[in-house]
mmCIF file of the N, C-alpha and C atoms, coordinates in Angstrom:
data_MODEL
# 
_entry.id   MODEL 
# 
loop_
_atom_site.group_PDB 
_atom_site.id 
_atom_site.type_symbol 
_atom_site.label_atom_id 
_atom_site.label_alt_id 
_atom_site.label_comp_id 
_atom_site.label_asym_id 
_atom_site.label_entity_id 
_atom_site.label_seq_id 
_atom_site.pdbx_PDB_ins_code 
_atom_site.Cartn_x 
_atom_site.Cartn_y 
_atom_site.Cartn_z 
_atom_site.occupancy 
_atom_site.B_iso_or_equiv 
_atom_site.pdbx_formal_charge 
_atom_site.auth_seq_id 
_atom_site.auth_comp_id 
_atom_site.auth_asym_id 
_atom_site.auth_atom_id 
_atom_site.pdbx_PDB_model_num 
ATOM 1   N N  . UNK A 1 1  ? 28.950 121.965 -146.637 1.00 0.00 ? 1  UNK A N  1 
ATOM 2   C CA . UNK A 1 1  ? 27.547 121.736 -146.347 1.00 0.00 ? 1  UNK A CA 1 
ATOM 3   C C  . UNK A 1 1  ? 26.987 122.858 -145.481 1.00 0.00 ? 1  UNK A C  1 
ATOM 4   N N  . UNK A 1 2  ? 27.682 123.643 -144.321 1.00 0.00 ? 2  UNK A N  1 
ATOM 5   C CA . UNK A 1 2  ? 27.318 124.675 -143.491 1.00 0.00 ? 2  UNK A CA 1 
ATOM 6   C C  . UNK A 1 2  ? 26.802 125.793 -144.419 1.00 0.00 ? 2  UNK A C  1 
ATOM 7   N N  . UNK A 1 3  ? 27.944 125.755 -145.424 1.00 0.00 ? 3  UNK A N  1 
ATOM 8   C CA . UNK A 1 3  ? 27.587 127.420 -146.251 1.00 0.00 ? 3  UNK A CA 1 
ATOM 9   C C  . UNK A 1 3  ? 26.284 127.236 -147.023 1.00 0.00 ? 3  UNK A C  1 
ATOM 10  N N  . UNK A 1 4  ? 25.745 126.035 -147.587 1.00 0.00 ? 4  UNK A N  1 
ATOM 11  C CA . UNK A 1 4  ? 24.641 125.673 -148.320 1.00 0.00 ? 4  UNK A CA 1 
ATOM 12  C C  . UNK A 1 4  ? 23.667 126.177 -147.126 1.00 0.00 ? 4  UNK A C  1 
ATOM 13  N N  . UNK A 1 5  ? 23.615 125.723 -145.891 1.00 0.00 ? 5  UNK A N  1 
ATOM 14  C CA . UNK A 1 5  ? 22.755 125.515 -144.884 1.00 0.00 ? 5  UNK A CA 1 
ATOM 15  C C  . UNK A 1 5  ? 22.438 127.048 -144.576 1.00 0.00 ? 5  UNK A C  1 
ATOM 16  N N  . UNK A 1 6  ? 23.499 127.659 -144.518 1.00 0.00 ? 6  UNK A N  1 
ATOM 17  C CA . UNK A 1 6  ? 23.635 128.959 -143.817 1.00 0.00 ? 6  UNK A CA 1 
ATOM 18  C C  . UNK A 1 6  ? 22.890 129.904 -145.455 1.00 0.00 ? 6  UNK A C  1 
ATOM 19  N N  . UNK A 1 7  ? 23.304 129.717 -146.666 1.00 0.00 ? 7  UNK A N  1 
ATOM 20  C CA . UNK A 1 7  ? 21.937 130.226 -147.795 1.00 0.00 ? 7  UNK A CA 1 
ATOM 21  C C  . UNK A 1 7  ? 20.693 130.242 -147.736 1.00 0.00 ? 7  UNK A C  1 
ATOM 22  N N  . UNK A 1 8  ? 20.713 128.699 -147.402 1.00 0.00 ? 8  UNK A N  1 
ATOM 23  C CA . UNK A 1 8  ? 19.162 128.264 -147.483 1.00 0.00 ? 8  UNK A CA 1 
ATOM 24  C C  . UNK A 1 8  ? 18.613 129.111 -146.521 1.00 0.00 ? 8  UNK A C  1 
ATOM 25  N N  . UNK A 1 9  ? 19.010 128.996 -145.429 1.00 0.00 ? 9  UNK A N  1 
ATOM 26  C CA . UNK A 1 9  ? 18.807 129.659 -144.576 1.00 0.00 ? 9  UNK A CA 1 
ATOM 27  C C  . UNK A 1 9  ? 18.398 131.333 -144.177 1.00 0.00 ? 9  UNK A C  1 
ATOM 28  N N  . UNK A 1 10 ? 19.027 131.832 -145.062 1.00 0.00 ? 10 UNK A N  1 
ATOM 29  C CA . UNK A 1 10 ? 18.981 133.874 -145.265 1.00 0.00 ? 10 UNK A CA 1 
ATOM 30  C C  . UNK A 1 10 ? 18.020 133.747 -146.680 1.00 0.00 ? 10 UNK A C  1 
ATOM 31  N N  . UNK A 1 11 ? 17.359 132.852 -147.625 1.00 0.00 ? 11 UNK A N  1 
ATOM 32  C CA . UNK A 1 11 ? 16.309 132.377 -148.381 1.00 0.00 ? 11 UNK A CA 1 
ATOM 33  C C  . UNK A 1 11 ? 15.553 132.448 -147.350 1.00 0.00 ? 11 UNK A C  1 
ATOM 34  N N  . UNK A 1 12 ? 15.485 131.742 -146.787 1.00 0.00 ? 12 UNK A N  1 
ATOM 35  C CA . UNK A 1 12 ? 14.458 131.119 -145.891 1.00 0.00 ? 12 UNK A CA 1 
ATOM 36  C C  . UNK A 1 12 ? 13.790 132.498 -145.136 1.00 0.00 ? 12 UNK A C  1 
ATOM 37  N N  . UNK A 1 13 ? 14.331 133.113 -144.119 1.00 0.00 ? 13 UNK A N  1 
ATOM 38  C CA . UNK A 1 13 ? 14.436 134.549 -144.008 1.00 0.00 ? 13 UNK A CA 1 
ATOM 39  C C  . UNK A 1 13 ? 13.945 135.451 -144.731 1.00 0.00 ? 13 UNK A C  1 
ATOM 40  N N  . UNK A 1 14 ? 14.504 136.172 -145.762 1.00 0.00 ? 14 UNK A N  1 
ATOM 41  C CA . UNK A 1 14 ? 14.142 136.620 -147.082 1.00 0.00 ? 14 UNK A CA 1 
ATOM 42  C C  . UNK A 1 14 ? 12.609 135.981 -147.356 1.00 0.00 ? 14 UNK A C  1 
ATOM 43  N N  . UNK A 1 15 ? 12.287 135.158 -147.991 1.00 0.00 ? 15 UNK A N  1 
ATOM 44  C CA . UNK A 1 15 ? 10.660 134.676 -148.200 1.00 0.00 ? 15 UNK A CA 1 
ATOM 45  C C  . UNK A 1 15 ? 9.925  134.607 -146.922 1.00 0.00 ? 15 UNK A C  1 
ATOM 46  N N  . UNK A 1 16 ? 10.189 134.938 -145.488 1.00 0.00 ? 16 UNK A N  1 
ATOM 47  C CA . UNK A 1 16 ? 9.285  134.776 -144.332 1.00 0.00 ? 16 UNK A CA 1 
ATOM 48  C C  . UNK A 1 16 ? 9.155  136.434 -144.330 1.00 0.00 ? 16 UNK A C  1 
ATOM 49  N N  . UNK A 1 17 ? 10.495 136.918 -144.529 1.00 0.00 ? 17 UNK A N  1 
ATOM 50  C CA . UNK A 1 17 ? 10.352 138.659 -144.211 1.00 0.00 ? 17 UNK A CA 1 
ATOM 51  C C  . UNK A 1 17 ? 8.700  138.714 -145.288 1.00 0.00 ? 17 UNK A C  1 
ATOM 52  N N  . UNK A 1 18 ? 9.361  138.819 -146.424 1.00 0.00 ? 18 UNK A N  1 
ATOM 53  C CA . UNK A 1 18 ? 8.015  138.975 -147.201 1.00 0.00 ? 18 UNK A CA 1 
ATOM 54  C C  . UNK A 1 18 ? 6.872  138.590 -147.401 1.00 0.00 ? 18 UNK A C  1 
ATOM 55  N N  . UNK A 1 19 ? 6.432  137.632 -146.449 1.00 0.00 ? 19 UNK A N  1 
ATOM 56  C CA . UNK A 1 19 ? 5.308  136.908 -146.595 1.00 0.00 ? 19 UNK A CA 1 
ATOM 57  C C  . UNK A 1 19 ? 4.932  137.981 -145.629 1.00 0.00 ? 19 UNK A C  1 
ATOM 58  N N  . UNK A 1 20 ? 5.122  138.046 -144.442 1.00 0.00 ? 20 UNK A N  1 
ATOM 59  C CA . UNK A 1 20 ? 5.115  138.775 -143.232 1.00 0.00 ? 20 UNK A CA 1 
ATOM 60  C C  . UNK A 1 20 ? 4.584  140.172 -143.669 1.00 0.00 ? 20 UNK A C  1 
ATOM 61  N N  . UNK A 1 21 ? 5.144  140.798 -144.690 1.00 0.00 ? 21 UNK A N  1 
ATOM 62  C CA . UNK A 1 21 ? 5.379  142.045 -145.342 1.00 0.00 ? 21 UNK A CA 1 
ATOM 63  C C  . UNK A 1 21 ? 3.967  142.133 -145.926 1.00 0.00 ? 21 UNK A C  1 
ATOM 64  N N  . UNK A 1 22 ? 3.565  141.352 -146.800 1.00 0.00 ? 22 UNK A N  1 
ATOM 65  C CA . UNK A 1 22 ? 2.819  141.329 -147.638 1.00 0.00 ? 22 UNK A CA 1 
ATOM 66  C C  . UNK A 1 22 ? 1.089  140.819 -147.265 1.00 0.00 ? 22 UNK A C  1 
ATOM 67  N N  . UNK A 1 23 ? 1.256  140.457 -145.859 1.00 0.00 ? 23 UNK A N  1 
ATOM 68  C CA . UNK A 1 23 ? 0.207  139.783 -145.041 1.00 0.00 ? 23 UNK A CA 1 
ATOM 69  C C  . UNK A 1 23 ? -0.660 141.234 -144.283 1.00 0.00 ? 23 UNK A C  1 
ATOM 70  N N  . UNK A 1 24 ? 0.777  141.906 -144.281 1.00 0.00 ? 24 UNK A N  1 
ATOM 71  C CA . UNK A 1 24 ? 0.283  143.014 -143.412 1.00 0.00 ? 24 UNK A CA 1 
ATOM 72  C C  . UNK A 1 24 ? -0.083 143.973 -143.950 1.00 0.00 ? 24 UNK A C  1 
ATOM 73  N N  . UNK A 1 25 ? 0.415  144.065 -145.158 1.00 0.00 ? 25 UNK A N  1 
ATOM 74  C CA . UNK A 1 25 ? 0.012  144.985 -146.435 1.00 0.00 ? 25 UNK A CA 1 
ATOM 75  C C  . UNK A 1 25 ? -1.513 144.884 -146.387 1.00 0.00 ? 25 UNK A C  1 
ATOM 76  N N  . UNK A 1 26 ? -2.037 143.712 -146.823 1.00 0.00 ? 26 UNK A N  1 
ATOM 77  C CA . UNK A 1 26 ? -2.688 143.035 -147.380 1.00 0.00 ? 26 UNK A CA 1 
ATOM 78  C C  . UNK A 1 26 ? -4.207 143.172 -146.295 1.00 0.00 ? 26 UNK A C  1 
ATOM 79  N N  . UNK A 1 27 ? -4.101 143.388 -145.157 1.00 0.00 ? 27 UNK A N  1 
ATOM 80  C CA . UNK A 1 27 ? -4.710 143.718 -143.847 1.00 0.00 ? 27 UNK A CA 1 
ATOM 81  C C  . UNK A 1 27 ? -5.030 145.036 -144.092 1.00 0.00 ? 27 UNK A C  1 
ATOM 82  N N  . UNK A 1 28 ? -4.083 146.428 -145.172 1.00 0.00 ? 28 UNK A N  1 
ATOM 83  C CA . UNK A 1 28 ? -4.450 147.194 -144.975 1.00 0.00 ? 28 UNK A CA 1 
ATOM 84  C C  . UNK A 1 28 ? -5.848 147.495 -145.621 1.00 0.00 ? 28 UNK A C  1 
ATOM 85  N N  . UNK A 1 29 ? -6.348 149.280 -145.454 1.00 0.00 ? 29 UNK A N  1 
ATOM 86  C CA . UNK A 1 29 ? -7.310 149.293 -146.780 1.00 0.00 ? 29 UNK A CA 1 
ATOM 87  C C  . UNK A 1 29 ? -7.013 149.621 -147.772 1.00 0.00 ? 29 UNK A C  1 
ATOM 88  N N  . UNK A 1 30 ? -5.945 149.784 -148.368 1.00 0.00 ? 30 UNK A N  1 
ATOM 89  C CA . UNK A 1 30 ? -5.742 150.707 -149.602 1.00 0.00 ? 30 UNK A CA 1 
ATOM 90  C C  . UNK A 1 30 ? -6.281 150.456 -150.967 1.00 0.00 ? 30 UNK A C  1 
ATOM 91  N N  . UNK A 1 31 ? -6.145 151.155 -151.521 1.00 0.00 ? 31 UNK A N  1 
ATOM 92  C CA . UNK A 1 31 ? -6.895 150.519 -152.422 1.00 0.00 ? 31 UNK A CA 1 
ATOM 93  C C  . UNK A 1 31 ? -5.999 149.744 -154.170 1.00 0.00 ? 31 UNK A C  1 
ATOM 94  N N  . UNK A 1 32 ? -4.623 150.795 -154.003 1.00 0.00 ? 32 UNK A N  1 
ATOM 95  C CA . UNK A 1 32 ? -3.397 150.423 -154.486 1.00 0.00 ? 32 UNK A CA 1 
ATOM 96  C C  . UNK A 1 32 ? -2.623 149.986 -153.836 1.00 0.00 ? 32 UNK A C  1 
ATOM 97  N N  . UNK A 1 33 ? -1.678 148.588 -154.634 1.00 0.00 ? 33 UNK A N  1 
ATOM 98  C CA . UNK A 1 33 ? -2.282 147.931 -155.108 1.00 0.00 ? 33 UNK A CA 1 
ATOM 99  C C  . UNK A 1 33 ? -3.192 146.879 -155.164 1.00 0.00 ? 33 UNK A C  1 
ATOM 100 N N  . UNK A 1 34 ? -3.630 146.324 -156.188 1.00 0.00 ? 34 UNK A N  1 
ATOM 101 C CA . UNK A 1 34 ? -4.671 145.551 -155.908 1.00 0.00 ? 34 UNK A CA 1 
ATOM 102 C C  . UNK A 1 34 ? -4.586 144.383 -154.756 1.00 0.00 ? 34 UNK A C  1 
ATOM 103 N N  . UNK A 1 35 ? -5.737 143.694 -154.052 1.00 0.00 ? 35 UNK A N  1 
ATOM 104 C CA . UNK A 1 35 ? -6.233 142.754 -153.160 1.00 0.00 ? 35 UNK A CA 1 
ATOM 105 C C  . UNK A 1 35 ? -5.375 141.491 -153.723 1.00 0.00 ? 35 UNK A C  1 
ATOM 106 N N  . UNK A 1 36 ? -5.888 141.422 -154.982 1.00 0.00 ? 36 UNK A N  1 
ATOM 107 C CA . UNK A 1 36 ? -5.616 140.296 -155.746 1.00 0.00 ? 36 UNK A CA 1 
ATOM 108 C C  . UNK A 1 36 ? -3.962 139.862 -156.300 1.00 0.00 ? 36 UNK A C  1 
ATOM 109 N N  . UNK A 1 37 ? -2.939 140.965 -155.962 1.00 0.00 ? 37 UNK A N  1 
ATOM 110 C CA . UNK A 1 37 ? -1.941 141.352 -156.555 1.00 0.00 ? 37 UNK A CA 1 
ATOM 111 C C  . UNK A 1 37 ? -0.843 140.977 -155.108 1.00 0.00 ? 37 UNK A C  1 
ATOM 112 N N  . UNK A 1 38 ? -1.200 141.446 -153.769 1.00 0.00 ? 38 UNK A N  1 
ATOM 113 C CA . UNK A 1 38 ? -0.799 141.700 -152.834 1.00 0.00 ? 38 UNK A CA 1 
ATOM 114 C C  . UNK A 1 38 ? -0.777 140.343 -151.942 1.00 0.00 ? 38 UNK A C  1 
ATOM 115 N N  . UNK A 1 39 ? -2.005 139.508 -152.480 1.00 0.00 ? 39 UNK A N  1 
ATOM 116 C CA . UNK A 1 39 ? -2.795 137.679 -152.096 1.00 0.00 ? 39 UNK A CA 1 
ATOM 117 C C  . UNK A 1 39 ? -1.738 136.802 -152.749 1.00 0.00 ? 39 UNK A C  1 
ATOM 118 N N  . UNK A 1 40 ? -1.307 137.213 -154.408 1.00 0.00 ? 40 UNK A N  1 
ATOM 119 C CA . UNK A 1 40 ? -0.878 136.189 -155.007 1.00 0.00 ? 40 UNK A CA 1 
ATOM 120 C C  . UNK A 1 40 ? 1.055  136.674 -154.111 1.00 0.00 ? 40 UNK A C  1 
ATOM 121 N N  . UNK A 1 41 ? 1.424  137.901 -154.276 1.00 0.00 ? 41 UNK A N  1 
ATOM 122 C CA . UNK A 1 41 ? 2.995  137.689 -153.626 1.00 0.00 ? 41 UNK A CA 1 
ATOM 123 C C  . UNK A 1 41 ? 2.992  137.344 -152.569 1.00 0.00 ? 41 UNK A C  1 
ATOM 124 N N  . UNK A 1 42 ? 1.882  137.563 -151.285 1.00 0.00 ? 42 UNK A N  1 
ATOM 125 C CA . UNK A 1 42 ? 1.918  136.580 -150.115 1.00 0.00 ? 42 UNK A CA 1 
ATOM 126 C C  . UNK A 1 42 ? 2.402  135.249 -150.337 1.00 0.00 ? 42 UNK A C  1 
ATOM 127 N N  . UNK A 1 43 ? 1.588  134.742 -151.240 1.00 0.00 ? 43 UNK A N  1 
ATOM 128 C CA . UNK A 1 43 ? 0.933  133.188 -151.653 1.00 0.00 ? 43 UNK A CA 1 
ATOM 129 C C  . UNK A 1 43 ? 2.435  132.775 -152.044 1.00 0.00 ? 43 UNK A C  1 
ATOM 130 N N  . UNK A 1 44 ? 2.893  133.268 -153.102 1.00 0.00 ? 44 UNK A N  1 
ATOM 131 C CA . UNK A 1 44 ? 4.343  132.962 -153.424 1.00 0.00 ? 44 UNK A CA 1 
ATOM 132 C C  . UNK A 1 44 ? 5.273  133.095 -152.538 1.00 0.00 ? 44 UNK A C  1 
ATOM 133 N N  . UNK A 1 45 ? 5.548  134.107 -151.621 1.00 0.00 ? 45 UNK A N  1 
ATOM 134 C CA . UNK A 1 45 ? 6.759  134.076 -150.687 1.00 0.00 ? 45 UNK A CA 1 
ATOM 135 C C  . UNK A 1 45 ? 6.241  132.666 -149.626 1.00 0.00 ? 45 UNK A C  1 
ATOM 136 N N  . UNK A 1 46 ? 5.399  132.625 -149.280 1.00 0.00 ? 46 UNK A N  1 
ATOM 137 C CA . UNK A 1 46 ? 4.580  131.731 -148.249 1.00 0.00 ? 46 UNK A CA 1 
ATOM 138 C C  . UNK A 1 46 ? 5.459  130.169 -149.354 1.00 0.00 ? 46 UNK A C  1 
ATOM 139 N N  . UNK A 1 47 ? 5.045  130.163 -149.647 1.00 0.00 ? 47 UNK A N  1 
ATOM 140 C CA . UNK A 1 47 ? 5.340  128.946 -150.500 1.00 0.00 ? 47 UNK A CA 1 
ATOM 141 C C  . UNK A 1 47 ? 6.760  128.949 -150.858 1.00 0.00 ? 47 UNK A C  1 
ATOM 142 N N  . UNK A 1 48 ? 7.125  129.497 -151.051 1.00 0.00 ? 48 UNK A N  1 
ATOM 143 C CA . UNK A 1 48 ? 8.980  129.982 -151.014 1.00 0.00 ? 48 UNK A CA 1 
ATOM 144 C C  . UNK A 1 48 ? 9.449  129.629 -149.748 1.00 0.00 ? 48 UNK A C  1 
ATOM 145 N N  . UNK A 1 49 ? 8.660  129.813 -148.426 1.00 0.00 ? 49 UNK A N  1 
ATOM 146 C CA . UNK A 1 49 ? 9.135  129.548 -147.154 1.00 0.00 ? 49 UNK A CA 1 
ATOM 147 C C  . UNK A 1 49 ? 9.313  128.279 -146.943 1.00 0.00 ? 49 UNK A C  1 
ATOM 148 N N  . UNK A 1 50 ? 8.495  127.434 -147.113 1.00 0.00 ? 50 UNK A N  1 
ATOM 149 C CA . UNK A 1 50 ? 7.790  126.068 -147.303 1.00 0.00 ? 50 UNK A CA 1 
ATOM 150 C C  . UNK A 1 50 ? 8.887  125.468 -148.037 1.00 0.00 ? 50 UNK A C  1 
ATOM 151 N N  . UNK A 1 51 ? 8.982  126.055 -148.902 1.00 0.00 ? 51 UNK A N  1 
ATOM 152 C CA . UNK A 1 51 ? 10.097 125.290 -149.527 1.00 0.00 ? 51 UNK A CA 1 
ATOM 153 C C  . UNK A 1 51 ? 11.104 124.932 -149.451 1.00 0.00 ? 51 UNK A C  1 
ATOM 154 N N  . UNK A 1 52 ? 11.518 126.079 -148.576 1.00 0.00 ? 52 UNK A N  1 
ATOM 155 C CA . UNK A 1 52 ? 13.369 126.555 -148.294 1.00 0.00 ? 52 UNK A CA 1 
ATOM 156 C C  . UNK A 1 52 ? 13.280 125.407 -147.227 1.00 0.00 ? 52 UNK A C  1 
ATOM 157 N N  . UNK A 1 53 ? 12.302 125.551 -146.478 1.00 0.00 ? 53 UNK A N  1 
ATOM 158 C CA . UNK A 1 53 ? 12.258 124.573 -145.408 1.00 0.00 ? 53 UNK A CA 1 
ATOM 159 C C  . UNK A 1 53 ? 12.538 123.212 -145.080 1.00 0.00 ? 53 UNK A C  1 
ATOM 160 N N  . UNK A 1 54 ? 11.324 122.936 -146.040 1.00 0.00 ? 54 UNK A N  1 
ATOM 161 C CA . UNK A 1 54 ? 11.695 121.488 -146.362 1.00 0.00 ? 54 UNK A CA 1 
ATOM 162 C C  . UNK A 1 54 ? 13.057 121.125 -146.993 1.00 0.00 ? 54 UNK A C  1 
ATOM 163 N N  . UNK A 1 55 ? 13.606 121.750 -148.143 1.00 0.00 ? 55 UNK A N  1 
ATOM 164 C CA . UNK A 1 55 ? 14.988 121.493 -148.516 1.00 0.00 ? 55 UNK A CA 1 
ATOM 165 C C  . UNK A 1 55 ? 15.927 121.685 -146.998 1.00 0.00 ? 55 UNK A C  1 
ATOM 166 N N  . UNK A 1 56 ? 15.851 122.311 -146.016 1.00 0.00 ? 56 UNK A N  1 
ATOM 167 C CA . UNK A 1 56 ? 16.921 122.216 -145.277 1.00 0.00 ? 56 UNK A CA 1 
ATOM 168 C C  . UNK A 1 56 ? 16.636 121.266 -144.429 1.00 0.00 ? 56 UNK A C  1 
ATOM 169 N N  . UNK A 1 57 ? 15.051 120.315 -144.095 1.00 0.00 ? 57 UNK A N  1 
ATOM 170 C CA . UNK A 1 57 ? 14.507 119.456 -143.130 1.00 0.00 ? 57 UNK A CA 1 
ATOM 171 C C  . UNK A 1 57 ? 15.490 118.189 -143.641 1.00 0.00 ? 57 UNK A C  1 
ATOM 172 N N  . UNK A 1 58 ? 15.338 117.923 -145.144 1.00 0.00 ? 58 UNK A N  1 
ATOM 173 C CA . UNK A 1 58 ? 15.917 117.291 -146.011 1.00 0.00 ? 58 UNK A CA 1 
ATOM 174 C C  . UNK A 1 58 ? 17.212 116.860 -146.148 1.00 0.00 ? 58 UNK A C  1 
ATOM 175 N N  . UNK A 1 59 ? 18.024 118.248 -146.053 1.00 0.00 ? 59 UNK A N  1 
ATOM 176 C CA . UNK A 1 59 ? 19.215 118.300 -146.070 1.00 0.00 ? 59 UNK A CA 1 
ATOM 177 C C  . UNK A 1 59 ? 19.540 117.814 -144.571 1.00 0.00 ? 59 UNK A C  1 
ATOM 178 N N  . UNK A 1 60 ? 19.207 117.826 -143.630 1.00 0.00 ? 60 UNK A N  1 
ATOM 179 C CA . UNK A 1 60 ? 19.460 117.728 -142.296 1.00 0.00 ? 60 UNK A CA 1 
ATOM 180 C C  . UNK A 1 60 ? 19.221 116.512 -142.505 1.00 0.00 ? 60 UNK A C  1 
ATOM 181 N N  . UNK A 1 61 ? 17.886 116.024 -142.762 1.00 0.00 ? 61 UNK A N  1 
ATOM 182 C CA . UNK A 1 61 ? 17.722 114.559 -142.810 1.00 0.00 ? 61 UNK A CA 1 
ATOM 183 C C  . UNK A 1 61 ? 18.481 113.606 -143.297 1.00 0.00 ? 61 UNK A C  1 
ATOM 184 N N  . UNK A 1 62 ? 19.109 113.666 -144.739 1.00 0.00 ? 62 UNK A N  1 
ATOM 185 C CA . UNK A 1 62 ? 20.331 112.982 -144.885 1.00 0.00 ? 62 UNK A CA 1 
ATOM 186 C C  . UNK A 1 62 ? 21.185 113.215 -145.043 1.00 0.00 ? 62 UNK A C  1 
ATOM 187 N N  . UNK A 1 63 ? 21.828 114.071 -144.343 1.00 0.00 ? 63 UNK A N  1 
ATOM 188 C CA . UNK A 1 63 ? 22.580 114.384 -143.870 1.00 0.00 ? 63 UNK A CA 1 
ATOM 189 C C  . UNK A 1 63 ? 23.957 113.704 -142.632 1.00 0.00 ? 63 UNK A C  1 
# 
């Protein structure tokens, strides 16, 4: 159960790095690549975070 925990976990990581990544991108001005392109992989890692999360709140919970 630790080694599951300890995955979820470097997931969990992994989709915050990139949300993080992509937030700040996304702040810049550039003009490549697109606004719209840079919003939706936020949107997905963000939601990837969320997720990992709850599966380990979960896992803890009945646990």
């Amino acid at each position: 159960m630790s080694v599951f925990m300890i995955v979820l976990s470097c997931i969990t990581l992994a989709f915050a790095t990139g949300a993080i990544y992509y937030i700040r991108l996304l702040s810049q001005a550039a003009s490549y690549p697109p606004k719209k392109v840079i919003r939706q992989k936020a949107l997905v890692c963000s939601t990837g975070t969320a997720f990992t999360l709850c599966l380990i709140f979960f896992t803890k919970l009945l646990a």
